[in-house]
N, C-alpha and C positions, 0 to 999 in steps of 0.2 A: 561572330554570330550572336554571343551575347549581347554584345553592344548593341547590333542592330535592334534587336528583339526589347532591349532594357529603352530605347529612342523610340520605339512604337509605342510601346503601354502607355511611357510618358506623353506623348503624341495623344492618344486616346482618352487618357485621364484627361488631359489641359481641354481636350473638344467638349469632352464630358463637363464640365466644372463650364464653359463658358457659352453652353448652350447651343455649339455649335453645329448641330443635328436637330437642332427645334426648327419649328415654322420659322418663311422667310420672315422678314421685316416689312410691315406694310407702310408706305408714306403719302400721308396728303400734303399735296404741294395747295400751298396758298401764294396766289400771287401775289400778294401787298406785304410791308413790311412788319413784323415782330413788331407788337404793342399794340397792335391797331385792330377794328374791331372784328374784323373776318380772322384776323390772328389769332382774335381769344377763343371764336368760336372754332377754327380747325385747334386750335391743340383741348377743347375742351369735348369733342369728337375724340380725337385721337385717345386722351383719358378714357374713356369710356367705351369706342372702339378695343380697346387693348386688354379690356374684363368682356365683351363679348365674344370675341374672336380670339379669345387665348393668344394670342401674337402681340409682337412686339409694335406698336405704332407709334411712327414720329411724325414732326410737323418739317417738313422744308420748304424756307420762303423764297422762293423765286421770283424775285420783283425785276419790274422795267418794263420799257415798250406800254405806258400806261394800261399794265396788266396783260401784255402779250407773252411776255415772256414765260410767266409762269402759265397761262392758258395754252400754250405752246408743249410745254415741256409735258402739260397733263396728257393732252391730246394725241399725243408719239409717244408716249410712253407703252412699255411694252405691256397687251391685254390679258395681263394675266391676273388682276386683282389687287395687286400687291402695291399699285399706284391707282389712288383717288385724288380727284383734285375737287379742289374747294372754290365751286364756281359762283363767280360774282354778272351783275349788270352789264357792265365791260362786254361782257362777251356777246349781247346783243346788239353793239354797235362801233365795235373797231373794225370791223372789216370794211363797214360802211363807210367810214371817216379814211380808209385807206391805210390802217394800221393792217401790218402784215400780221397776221392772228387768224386761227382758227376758228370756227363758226359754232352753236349749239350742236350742230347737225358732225361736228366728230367726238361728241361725246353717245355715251349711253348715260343718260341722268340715272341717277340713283336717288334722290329725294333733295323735294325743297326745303330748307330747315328754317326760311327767316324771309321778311318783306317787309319793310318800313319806308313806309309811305312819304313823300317830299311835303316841306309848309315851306310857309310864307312867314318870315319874321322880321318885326322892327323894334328898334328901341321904344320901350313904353311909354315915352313923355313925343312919341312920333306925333302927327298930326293925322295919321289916320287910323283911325278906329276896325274900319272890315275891308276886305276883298276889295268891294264894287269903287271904294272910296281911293286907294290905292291904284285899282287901275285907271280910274277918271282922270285921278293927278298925272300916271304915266301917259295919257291922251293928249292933254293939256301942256303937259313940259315933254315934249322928246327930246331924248338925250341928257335929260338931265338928271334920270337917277340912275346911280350908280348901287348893284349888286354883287352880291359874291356867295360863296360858299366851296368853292368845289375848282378843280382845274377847267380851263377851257375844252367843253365837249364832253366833260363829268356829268352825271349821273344827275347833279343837281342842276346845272346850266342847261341840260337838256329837257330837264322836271319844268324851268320856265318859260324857257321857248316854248313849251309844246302851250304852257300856260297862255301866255302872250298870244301865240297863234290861233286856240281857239278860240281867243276872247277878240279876237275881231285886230289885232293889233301890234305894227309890226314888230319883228323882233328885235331889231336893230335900234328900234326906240329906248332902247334900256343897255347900257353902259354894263357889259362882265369883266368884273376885274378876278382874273385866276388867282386861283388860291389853291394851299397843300391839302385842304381840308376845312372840316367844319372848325374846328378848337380854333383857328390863326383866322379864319373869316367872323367868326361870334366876335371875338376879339378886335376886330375891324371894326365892325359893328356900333359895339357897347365906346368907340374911338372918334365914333364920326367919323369914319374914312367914309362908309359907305350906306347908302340909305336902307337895304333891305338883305336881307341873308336867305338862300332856297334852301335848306339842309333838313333831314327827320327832325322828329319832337325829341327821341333821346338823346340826338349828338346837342340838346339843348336844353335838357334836362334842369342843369344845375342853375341854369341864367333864369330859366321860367321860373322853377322853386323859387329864386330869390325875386322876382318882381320886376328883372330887369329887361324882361322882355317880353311883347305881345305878339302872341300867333294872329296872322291874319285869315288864316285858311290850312287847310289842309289835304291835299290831292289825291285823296284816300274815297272808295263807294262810299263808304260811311263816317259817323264819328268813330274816333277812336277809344277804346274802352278804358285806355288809361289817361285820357285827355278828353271827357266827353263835352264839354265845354267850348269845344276849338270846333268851329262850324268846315263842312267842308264846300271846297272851291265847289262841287257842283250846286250845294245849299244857295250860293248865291249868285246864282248865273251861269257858270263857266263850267259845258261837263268836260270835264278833264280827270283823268287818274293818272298819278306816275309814283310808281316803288321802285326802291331800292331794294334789291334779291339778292341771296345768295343760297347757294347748294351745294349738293357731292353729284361728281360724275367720273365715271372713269371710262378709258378709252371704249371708242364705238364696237370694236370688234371682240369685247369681253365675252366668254361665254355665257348662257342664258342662267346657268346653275350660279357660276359665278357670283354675277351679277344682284341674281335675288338670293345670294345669300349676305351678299354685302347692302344690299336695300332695306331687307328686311332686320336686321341687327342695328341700322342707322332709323331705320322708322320706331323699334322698339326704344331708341336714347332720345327722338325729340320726343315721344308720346309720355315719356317718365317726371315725375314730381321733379327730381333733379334736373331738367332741362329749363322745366317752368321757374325753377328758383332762379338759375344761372342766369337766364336770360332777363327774368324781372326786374333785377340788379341796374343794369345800365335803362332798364325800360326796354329793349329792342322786343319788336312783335314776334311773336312765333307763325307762323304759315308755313305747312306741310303741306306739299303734294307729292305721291307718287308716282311712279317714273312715268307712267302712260301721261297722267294729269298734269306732270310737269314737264313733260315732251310739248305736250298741245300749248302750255303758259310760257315756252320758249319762243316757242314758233310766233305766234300770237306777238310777242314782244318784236321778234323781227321786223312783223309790219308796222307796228303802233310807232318805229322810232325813226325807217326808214324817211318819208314824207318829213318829219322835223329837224331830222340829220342833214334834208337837201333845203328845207325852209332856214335856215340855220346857217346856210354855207358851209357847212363841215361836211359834205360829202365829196368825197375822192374813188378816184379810177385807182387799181392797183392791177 
């Protein structure tokens, strides 16, 4: 009886000491890999998640199925709060392309925290100067510039068809050679593999500073406040806008208390000094909308990509 009695205390102390009666554990699953830029911003959430919400908050990466995996795992996850997933672009257009992935419509958004816009870039010593110049020469030669930036049916490759498409001109005119990313395309780039890169102005930061590259355009309503010099695609012709998004949602079936207690604690971390510093750093834009404002900019996106996804050939039955 002692024994037993001497193995409970100890029992109780060890739960005590290891917090094992505090709040669960909350996780946002980011669907890309650790290092990459949705990586820094879920765990720089999660940071600051974990001083609002007194709990514990990790980052888990669940990659694959080009971002279905982890949009999968958010989407089924049990709605109890305790799982946020950190939703990217992707989720506007796998289903359409036939990747087995869930839609915007099984999350409950919880806020938008980020949008940067797609450009047009060539090496500086290129022969064209703007937009119009550029697309003249892809009139002129089909087939013979080759682009990159992004995987095939990425975010970026979809930023120039849609380009291409309203500018009067096919899309198949222009040669996509897939890539991991922006870093191993810029790289292409600055090599002469390829004539032109679609990627944001931060993932291009460091090559602009140094001279070694010219924006042609940028696919954003307006200029942009840290690039105000970079005219946009609609400034010369072509109205087109396409961003790159990311957000928090967690499962559709969260309760409503839930829900805006977890929205509002993540709207109070992007509206902070700290969010504006963090994100200054790499340059990436800030754009907040809440959940109602970000419901309607999902939806919204559905259509704007559909039509490009089937001009494109990337649309599939599933």
């Amino acid at each position: 009886m002692k024994r037993t009695l001497s193995t409970l205390l100890l029992a109780w102390a060890f739960a005590a000491l290891c917090g094992c009666d505090s709040k669960p554990t909350v996780t946002i699953i980011c669907p890309w890999s650790a290092g990459g830029g949705t990586d820094s911003v879920s765990r720089y959430f999660a940071g600051a998640l974990e001083k609002e919400l007194d709990q514990r908050v990790v980052v888990s990466n669940k990659t694959g199925g080009s971002g279905a995996t982890g949009h999968t795992a958010g989407a089924n996850a049990r709605p109890d709060g305790n799982t946020i997933t950190m939703i990217t672009f992707e989720l506007s257009t796998m289903k359409q392309m036939g990747i087995n992935a869930p839609t915007w419509e099984d999350f409950r958004p919880l806020l938008q925290v980020n949008g940067d816009a797609a450009a047009i870039l060539v090496k500086n010593d290129a022969p064209w100067k703007s937009l119009e110049e550029f697309l003249d020469y892809i009139k002129a030669h089909p087939d013979e510039v080759v682009m990159t930036g992004t995987a095939t049916g990425g975010a970026w490759d979809l930023a120039r068809a849609g380009l291409l498409e309203q500018a009067g001109i096919p899309i198949a005119s222009v040669t996509w050679k897939p890539n991991s990313g922006a870093a191993p395309s810029l790289i292409d780039l600055l090599g002469g593999h390829v004539q032109a890169v679609c990627c944001s102005l931060p993932e291009a930061k460091t090559q602009l500073d140094a001279g070694e590259l010219r924006a042609l355009a940028v696919m954003a309503d307006e200029r942009l406040e840290k690039y105000p010099d970079i005219p946009t695609a609609k400034e010369q012709g072509v109205d087109w806008t396409a961003v790159g998004w990311r957000g928090l949602a967690v499962p559709k079936d969260t309760p409503d208390d839930v829900a805006q207690r977890l929205s509002a604690a993540c709207q109070k971390i992007a509206e902070s000094d700290g969010y504006r510093e963090f994100m200054g750093k790499p340059g990436y834009a800030i754009e907040i909308r809440g959940p109602d404002e970000f419901a309607q900019f999902l939806a919204q996106q559905d259509e704007q990509w559909k039509p490009i996804i089937e001009a494109a050939g990337y649309a599939r039955q599933r």
